[in-house]
N, C-alpha and C positions, 0 to 999 in steps of 0.2 A: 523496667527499661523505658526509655523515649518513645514517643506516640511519631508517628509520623505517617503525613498525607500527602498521597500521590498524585497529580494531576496529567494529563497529555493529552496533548495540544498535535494535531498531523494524523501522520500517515498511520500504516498498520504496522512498518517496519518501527515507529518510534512507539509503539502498543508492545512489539516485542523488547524493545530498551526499559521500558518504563515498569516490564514484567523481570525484568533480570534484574533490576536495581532494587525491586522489592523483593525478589528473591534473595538477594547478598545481604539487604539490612534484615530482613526475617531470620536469617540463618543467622545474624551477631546479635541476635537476641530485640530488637527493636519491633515492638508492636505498629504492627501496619492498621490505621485509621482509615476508613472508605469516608466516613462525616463526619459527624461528631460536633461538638459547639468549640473544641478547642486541644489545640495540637502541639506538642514539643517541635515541631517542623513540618514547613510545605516546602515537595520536590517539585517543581514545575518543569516539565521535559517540553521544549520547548520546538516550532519547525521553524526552517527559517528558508523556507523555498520559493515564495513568493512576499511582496510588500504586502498582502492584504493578508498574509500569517504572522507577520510582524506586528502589525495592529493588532490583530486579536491576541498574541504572545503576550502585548504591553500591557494591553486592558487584565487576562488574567494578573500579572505579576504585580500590578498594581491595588487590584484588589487584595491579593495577599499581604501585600506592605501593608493597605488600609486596618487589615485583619491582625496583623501585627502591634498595630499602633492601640489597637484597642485592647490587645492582651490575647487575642484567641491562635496566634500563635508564636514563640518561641523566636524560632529561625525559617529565612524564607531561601533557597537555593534555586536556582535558575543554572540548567542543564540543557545539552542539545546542540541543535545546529544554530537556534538563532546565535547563541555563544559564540560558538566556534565562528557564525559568519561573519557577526559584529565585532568584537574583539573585545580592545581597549575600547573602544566607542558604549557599548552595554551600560559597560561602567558609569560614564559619565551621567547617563541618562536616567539610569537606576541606582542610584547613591545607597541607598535603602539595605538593597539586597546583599545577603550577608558569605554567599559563596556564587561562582559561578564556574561551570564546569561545563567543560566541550565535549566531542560526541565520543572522542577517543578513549574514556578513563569509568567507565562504564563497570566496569569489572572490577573497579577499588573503593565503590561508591561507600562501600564499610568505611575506611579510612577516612573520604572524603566528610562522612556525617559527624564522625566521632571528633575530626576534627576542627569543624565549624560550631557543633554542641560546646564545645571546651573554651573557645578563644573568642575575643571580642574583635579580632582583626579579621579584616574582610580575606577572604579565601578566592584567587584567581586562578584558574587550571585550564588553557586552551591551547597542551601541545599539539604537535603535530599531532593527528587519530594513531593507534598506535593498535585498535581493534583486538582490545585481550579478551576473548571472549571469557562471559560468566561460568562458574562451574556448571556440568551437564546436572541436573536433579536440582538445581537453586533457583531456578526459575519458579515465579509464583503465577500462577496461571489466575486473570481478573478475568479472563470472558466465558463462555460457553464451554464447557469441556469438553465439550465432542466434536470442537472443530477449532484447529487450533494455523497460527503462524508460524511460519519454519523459514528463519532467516537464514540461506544459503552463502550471504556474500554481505562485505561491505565496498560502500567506496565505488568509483565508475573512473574509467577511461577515458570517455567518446568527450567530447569539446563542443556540443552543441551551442549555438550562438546567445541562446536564450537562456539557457541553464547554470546555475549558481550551484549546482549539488557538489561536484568536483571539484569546488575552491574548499568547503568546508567539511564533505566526508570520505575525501582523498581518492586515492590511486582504488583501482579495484582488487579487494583483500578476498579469497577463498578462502570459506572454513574447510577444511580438513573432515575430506567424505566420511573418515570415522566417527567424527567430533558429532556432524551431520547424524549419522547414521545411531549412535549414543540419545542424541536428541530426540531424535526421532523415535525411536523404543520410549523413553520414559516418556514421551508425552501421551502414548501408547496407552501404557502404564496405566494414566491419569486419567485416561477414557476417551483420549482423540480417535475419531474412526477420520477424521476428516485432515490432511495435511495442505494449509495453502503455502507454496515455495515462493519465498519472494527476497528479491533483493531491488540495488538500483539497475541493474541488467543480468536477469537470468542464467539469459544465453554464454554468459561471459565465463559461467562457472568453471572451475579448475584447472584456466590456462595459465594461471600465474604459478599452479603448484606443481602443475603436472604436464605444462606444454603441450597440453591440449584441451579442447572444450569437450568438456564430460557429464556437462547435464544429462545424455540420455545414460549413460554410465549409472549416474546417481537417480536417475527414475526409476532402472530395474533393480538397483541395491533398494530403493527405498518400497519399492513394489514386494520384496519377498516379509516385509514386517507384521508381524501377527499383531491384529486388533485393527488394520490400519485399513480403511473400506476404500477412500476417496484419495488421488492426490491430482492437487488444481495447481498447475502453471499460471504466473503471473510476470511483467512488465518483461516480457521478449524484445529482443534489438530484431526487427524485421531482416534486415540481412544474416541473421544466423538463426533463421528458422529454417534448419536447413534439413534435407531429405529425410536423414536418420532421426533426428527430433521426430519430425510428422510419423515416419514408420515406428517410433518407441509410444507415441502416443495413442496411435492407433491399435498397437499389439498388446499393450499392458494391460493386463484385467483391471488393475488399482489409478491407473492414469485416465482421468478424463478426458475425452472427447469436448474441452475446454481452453484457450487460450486466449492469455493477454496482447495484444502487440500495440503497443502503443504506435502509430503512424507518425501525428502532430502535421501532418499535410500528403496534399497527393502532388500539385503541381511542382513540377520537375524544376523550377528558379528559384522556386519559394522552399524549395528542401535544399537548394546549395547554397543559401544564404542561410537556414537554420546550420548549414554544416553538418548536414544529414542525409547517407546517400538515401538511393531508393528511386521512383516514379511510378505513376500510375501505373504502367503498364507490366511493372517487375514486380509490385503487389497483387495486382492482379492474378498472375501469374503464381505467385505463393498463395491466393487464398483459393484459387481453383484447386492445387498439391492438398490444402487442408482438407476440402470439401471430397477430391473425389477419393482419400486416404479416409474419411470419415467423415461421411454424408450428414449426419445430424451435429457434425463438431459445432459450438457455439464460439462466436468469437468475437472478442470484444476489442475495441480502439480508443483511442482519445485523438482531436484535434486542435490545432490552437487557432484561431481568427484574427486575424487583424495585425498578421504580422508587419513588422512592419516593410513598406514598400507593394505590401501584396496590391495588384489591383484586383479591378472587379471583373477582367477576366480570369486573373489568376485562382480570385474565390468560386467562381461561375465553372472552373476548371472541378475545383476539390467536390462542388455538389455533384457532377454529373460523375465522377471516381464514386461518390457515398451511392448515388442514385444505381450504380452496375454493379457493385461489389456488396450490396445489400446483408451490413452486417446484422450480428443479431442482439449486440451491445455497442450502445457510442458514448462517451463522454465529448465535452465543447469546453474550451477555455477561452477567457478573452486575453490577448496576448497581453502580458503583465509586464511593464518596464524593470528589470533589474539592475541596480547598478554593479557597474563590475563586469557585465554580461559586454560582449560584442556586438550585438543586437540593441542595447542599449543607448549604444555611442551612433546609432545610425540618424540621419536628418530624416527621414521619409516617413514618419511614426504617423498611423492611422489614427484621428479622432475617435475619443470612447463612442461617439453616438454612432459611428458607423459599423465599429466593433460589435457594439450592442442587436446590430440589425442583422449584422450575417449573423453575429450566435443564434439570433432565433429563425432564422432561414433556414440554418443547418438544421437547428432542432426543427424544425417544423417540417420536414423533409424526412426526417428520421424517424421519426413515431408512425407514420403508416406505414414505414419498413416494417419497426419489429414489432407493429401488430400483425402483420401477415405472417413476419416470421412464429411467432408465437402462434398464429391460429392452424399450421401444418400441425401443430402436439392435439388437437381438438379431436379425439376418438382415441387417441393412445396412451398406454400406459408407461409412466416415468415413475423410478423409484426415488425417493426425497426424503430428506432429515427433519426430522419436525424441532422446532426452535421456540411453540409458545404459542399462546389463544390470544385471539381479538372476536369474542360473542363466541359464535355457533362454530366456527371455524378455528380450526388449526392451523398455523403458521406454518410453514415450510419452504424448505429451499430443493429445488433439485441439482441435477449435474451442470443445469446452463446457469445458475444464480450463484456469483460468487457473495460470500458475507460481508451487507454492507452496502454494496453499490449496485448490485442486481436487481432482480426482481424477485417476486415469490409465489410460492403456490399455497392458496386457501384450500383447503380439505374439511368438508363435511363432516363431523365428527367427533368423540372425545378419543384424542389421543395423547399421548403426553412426550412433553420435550424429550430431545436424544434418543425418540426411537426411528427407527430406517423401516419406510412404509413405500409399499405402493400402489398409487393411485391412478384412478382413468381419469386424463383431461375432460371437462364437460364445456368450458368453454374459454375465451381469452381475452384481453385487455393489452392494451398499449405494455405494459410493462408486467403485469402481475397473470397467472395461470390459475384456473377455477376445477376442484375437484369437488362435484356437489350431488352425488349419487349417495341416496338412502341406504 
């Protein structure tokens, strides 16, 4: 059968796409290539969330064209949101490439191969998302197996000013808690102790199917699954972290003392112009609910800088929100011009050089947060997944390090990946925990 190499490009949700489409050509027979000097086809799963993922999108697809031209592969497909975002436009720009396919069609990816392998006409596919999910068990798992993605939803609602996600991954789609719960067992199965839940908003889960929001529903259904140690909450709408969430994650043996909430600001103008409720004082308020529901809960945020219009009281605002609310994870964006966006069309757009100086104010501001936060674990014992050696030390992630973007804890020792150890804090660093007792 045909070789074919997979590549992806974003987020963790486009890691579980990119795992389903290898799962659908594996099961119609097509040998899946991780390298190789030469391939019947490259799938490029592609993001198209910001201009500067567009750039790296073009750089890879163009080295594959390059790669084509020399014989090393076949056919080049270009999949995803950039697709979906770009349109007809793709087209023009990548003459080259021999199919392209939007975020919707995921689930026919068999079809989609068999029929760009056969014909010399170029293959265009960017209906509306239509979100079929892959067979439950067809999923090909490429990461770690003990700690796996569990896409709960596609698609978002909210209209934020700045966000391009809702033009090209639609209306927000519930999978179907059994589908979910299916998933969830065989990933089980496969040797997942670790479940991370992610969609583009958490919180949203199961009002489209069930008229009401049922994430904590779907944390205690996915709480009772054998094999399953850890489940991590990810990219929460801040207005719908709401009591019963905090009290389900507080109560569940298998739910972390863990949460995503992305922010993206505190000051209360600068959130009605992203078209984002909220204010300092209402988060505030939710992260006190986190903390005194669960004292050691870790919680992580992203913000954006340099919206535009923000002034410099309005940024002067968001440090002294970061400097009180002392989280224990932050991300920093610089505010990215989208076209298409609403926020885009605005006159008042901040220079990158000024951008550039609150992102590192922010950051600079933030790193002796969470090494203070990090140095409360310094005499106590956290139980943690070991993931791989660097020297003397074993890799590990505990309950506060999500895979990827966290931090990690070093363990003294020979231990070996996928086992659940625990260890005494000896000491700590801006981002990473030291387990170093003989």
């Amino acid at each position: 059968m045909p070789s074919v190499k997979i590549i992806t490009l974003g987020c963790a949700k486009n890691e579980v796409d990119s795992e389903e489409i290898a799962g659908v050509l594996a099961a119609d027979g097509y040998e899946l290539s991780a390298n190789g000097d030469s391939t019947d086809a490259i799938v490029i799963n592609t993001c198209g969330f910001l201009e500067s993922a567009k750039k790296e999108g073009f750089e890879v697809i163009r080295q594959a064209l390059s790669d084509k031209q020399k014989g090393k592969a076949g056919k080049v497909i270009v999949a995803g949101c950039l697709v979906q975002r770009m349109g007809t436009e793709i087209v023009k720009e990548l003459p080259g490439v021999d199919a392209f396919v939007g975020v919707g069609q995921m689930g026919r990816f068999g079809e989609v191969m068999s029929q760009t392998l056969a014909s010399k006409a170029q293959l265009f596919d960017v209906r509306p998302p239509h979100h079929r999910w892959a067979d439950v068990g067809t999923r090909a798992r490429a990461g770690q197996p003990w700690s796996a993605y569990l896409k709960i939803s596609e698609g978002c609602d909210h209209k934020c000013a700045f966000c391009t996600i809702p033009s090209f991954r639609g209306r927000h789609v519930s999978k179907p808690i059994e589908r979910i719960l299916d998933e969830a067992r065989d990933l089980a199965g496969r040797g997942a102790v670790e479940l991370n839940l992610i969609a583009q908003d958490s919180t949203q889960y199961g009002y489209d199917l069930y008229k009401k929001f049922m994430l904590p529903e779907l944390l205690r259904s996915l709480n009772g699954i054998d094999g399953i140690a850890w489940l991590r909450l990810f990219y929460c709408y801040p207005s719908r972290v709401t009591d019963e969430l905090i009290e389900t994650l507080a109560t569940l043996p298998k739910a972390l003392p863990y949460i995503d909430v992305p922010l993206q600001h505190a000051d209360r103008d600068v959130l009605r112009a992203m078209k984002r409720p909220g204010s300092a004082e209402t988060y505030l308020r939710m992260i006190e609910k986190l903390r005194s529901a669960m004292p050691d809960v870790a919680i992580r945020t992203t913000f954006i800088v340099g919206y535009p219009g923000e002034t410099d009281q309005q940024f002067e605002n968001l440090l002294a929100f970061v400097k009180e609310a002392q989280f224990d994870r932050l991300g920093a964006f610089l505010y990215s011009k989208e076209s298409g966006t609403p926020a885009a069309e605005a006159q008042n757009q901040i220079p990158t050089r000024i951008k550039r100086e609150r992102f590192d104010r922010l950051m600079r501001l933030q790193q002796p947060i969470s090494l203070r936060r990090n140095q409360t674990w310094v005499g106590r014992t956290l139980e943690a997944i070991v993931e791989g050696r660097n020297g003397q030390y074993a890799i590990a992630r505990t309950f506060r390090d999500a895979p990827e973007i966290d931090g990690q804890l070093f363990i003294k020792g020979d231990l070996k990946p996928g086992q659940m150890v625990s260890a005494q804090i000896t000491r700590a660093d801006v981002y990473d925990l030291f387990s170093e007792n003989d």
